[in-house]
C-alpha positions as CSV (number, residue, x, y, z in Angstrom):
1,X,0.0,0.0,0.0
2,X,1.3,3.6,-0.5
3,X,3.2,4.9,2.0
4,X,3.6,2.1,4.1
5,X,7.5,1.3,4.1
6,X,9.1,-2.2,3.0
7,X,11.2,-4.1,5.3
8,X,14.5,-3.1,2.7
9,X,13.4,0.6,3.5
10,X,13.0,0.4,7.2
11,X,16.7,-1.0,7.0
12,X,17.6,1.7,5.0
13,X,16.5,4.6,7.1
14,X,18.0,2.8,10.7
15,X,21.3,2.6,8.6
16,X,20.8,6.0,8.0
17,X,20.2,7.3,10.8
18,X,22.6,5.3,12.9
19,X,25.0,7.3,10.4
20,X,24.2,10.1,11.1
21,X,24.2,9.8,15.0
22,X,27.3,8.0,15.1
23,X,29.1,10.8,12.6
24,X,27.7,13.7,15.1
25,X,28.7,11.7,18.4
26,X,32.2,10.6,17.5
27,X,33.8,14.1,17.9
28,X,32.6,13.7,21.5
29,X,33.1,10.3,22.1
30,X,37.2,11.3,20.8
31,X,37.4,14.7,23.0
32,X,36.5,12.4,26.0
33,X,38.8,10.0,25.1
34,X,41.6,12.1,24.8
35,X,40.6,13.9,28.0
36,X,41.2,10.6,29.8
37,X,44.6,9.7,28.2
38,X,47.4,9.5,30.0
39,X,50.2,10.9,27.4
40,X,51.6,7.8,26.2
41,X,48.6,6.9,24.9
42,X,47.5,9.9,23.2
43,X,48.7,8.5,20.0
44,X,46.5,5.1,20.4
45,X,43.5,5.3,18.0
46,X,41.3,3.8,20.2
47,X,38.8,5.1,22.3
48,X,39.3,3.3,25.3
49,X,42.4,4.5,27.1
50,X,44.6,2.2,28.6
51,X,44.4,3.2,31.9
52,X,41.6,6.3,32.8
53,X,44.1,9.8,33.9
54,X,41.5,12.1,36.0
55,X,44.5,14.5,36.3
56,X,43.6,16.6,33.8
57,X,40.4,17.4,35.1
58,X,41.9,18.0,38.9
59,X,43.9,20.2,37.9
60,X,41.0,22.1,36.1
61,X,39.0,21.9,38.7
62,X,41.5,22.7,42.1
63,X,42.0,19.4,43.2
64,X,45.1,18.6,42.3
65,X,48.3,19.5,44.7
66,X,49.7,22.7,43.4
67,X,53.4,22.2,42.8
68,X,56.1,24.4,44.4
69,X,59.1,25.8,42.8
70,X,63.2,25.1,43.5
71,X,63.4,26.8,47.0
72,X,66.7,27.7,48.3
73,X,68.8,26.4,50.7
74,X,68.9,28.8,53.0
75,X,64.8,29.3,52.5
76,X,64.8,25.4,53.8
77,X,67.1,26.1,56.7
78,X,64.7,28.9,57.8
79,X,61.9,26.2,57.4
80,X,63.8,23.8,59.0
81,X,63.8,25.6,62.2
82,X,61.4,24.4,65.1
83,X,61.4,27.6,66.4
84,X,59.5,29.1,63.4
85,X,55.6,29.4,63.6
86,X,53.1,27.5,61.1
87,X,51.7,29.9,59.9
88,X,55.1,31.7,58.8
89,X,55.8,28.6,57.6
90,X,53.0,28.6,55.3
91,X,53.0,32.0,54.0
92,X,56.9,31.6,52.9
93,X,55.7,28.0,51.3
94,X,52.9,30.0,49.5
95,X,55.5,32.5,47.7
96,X,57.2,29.6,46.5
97,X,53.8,28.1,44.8
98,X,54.1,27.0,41.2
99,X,51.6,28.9,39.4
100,X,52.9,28.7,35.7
101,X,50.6,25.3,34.8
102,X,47.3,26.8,36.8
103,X,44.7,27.3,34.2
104,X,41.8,29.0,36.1
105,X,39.3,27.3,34.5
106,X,36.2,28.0,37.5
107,X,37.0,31.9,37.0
108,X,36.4,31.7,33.7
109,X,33.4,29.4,33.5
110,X,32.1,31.7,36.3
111,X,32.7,34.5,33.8
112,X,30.9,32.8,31.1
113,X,28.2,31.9,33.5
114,X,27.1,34.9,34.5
115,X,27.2,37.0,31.2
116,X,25.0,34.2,29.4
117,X,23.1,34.1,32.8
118,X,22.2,38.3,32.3
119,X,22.2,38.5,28.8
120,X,19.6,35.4,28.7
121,X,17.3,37.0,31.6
122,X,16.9,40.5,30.1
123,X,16.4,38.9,26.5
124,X,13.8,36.7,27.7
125,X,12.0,39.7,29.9
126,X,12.0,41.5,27.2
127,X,10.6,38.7,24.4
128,X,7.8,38.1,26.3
129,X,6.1,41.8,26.2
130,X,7.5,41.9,22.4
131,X,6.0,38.9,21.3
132,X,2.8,39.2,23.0
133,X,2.3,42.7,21.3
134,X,3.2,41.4,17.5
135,X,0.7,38.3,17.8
136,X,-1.8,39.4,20.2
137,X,-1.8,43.6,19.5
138,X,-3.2,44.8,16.5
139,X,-0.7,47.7,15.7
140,X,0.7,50.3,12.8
141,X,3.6,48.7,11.4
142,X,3.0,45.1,12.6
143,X,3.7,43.1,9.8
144,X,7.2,44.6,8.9
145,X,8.4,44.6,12.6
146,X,7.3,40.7,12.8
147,X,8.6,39.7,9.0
148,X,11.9,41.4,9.7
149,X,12.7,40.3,13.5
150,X,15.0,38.1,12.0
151,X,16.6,40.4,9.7
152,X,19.9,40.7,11.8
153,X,20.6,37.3,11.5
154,X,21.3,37.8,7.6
155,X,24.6,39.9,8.9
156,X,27.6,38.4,10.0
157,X,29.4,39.2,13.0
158,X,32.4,40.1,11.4
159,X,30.9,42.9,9.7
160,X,29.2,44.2,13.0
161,X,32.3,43.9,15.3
162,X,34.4,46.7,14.0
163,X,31.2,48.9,13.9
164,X,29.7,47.9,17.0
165,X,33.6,48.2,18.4
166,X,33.7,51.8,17.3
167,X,30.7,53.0,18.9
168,X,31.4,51.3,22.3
169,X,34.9,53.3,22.3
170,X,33.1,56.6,21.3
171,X,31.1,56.7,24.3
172,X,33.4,55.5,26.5
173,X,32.1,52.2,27.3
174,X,35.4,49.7,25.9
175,X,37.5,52.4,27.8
176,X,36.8,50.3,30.8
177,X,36.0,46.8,32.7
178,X,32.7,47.5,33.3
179,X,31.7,49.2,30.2
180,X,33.4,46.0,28.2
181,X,31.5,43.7,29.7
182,X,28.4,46.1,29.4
183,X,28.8,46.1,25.7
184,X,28.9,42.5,25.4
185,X,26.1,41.9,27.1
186,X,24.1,44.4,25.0
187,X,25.6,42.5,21.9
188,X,24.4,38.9,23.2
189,X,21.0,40.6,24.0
190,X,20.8,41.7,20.4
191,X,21.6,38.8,19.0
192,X,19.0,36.4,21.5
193,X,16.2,38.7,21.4
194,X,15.1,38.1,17.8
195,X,15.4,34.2,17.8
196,X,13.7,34.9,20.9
197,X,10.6,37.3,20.1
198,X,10.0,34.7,17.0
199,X,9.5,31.7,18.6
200,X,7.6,33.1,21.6
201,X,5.9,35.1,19.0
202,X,4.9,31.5,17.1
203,X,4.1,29.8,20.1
204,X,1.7,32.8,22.1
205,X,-0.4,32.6,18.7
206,X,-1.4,28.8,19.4
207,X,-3.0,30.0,22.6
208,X,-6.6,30.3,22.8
209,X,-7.3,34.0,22.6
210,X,-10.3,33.2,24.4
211,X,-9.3,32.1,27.8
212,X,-7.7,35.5,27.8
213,X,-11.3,36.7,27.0
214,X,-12.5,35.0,29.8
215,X,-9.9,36.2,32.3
216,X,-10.3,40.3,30.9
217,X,-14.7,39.2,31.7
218,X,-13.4,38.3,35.0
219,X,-11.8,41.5,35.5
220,X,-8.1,40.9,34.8
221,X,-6.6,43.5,32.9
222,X,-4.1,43.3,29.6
223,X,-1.0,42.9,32.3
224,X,-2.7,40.3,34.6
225,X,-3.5,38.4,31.6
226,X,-0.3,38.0,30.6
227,X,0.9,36.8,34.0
228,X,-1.9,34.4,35.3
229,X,-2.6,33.0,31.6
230,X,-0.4,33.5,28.9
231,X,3.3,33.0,30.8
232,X,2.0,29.9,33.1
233,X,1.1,28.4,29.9
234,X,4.1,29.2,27.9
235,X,6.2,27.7,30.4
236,X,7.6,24.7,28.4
237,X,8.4,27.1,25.1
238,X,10.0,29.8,27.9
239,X,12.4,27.5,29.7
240,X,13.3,26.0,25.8
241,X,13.6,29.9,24.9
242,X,15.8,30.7,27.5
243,X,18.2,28.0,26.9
244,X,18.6,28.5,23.3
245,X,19.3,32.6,24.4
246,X,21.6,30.9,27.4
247,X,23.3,28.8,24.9
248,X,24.1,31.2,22.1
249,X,25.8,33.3,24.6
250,X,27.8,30.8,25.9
251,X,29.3,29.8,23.2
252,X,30.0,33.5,21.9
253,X,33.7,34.1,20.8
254,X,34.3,36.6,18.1
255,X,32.7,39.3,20.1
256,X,34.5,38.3,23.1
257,X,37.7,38.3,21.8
258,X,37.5,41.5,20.8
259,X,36.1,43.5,24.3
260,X,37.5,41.3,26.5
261,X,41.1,40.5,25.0
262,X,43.0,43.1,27.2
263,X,41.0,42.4,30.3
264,X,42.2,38.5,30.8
265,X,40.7,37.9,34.4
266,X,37.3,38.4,32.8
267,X,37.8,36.0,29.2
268,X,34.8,34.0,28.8
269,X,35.1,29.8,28.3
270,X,35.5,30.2,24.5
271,X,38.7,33.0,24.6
272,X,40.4,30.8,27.6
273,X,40.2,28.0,25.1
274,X,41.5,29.6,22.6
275,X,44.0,31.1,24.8
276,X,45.0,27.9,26.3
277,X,45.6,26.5,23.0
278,X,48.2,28.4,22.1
279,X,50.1,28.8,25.7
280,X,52.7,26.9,26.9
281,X,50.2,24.7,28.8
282,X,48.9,23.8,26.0
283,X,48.3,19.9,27.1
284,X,46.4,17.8,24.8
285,X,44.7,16.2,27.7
286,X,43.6,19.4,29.6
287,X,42.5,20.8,26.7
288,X,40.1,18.1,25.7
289,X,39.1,18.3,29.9
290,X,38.6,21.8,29.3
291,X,36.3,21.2,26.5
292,X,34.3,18.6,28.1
293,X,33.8,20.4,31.1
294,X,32.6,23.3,28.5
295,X,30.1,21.1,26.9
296,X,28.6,19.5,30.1
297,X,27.0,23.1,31.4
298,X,25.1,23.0,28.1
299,X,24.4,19.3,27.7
300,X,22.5,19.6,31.3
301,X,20.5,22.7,29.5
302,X,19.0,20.3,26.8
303,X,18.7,18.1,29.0
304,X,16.3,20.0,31.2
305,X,14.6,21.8,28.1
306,X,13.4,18.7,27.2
307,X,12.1,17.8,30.0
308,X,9.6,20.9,30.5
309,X,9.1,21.1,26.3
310,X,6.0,19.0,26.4
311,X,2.7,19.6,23.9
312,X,-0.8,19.8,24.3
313,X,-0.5,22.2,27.4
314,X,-3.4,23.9,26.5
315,X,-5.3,21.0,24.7
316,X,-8.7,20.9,26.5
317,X,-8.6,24.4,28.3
318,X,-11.6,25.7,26.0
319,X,-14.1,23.9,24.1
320,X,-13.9,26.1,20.3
């Protein structure tokens, strides 16, 4: 019968699609392996190491002992002597820490962390009164605003940055730490909020106008609405909005490299990679840590996205 598929083609398509999945996954499944290489077996092709090195990530993550340099010998005589307190003994021991393999890889996720964090919060506040208005509002100028709120995705960042750069050191805000990191967070608003506005925008249209009818008969105004029917509802499409926005910001580097390249306490997760990459430390295995420690903030996102993305919330709520 047409349409019904033949055992040949059913094979065909799991092939297929195994492909596919096994194509996207092996860059992964090879970044972990790596990651958990000791580095005489970096050069073994398979993905099973030999024996499983967690040093890579201690050392990412502060758990490994920090080393300490040559000290002298007349340092260790000073050291030596009972009379000494601990306390001296430890603050002469400190100065002599090795700090040239540290990578501060928690600083710099906490960067990262909090700029997507902001940039994802004010571009989702923002969506939600935007969207509402194109699909619910009828307005001047509606159409063109909602056929061309994805307009600045047809220009490339590398065409913005040296503009956008400009402008930030005319006012005065890439003259500073503060103003940097203001003007990327303006940027990664700019470049959430339109993803954001249409998808919110798609999915407020697929609510019943009509239980906001019912609530506005009950006395609720435009605002209430909003709150008590429209966002409760949304929920699954706003926690999937928000980690797209989080995600896009996270993962931001061209911008980044340019505000934040003289300010290196503040480098996001993508510039410290890069960084690290081509610094002395550069370790295959804590590189590969690095990156999987990168990835598992967003794989957690999907993760939970999928878990509250979930249809037919409002099947049932109103009888058409």
């Amino acid at each position: 019968m047409f349409g019904q598929r033949t055992i040949f083609g059913k094979i065909m398509l799991t092939l297929a699609v195994l492909s596919v999945l096994v194509f996207s996954l092996f860059p992964f499944a090879q970044i972990l392996s790596t990651s958990l290489k000791h580095q005489y077996d970096w050069a073994n092709p398979s993905l099973i190491p030999q024996k499983i090195n967690w040093k890579s990530y201690q050392e990412l993550l502060g758990f490994a002992e920090q080393k300490t340099a040559d000290i002298p010998e007349s340092i260790k005589t000073i050291l030596n002597n009972p009379a000494i307190p601990q306390e001296t003994r430890d603050r002469i021991m400190k100065k002599y820490a090795s700090s040239e393999d540290v990578f501060p890889f928690i600083r710099y996720m906490a960067n990262t962390f909090v700029l997507s964090l902001i940039a994802a919060s004010i571009s989702m506040s923002i969506a939600v009164f935007g969207a509402y208005s194109i699909s619910r509002i009828r307005f001047k100028g509606r159409q063109p605003i909602q056929r061309s709120v994805l307009f600045v995705y047809m220009i490339g960042g590398v065409l913005l940055m040296v503009p956008l750069y400009q402008m930030s050191v005319a006012i005065g805000l890439a003259t500073t730490t503060f103003g940097s990191l203001l003007s990327l967070v303006l940027i990664y608003i700019v470049q959430t909020l339109p993803l954001a506005l249409y998808m919110l925008g798609n999915y407020f249209r697929s609510i019943p106008y009509s239980l906001e009818e019912a609530a506005m008969v009950d006395g609720f105004s435009r605002f209430q609405s909003i709150f008590k029917i429209v966002i409760p509802l949304s929920m699954p499409m706003l926690a999937t909005v928000f980690i797209y926005c989080f995600i896009i910001a996270w993962n931001e580097f061209l911008f980044a490299s340019v505000f934040l390249k003289q300010y290196s306490n503040y480098h996001t997760l993508p510039l410290a990679l890069q960084t690290l990459f081509v610094s002395k430390n550069a370790i295959w295995g804590r590189i590969m840590a690095a990156s999987m420690l990168t990835l598992l903030p967003v794989t957690i996102a999907f993760m939970f996205a999928m878990k509250r993305v979930s249809s037919g919330m409002t099947e049932g709520g109103v009888k058409e």
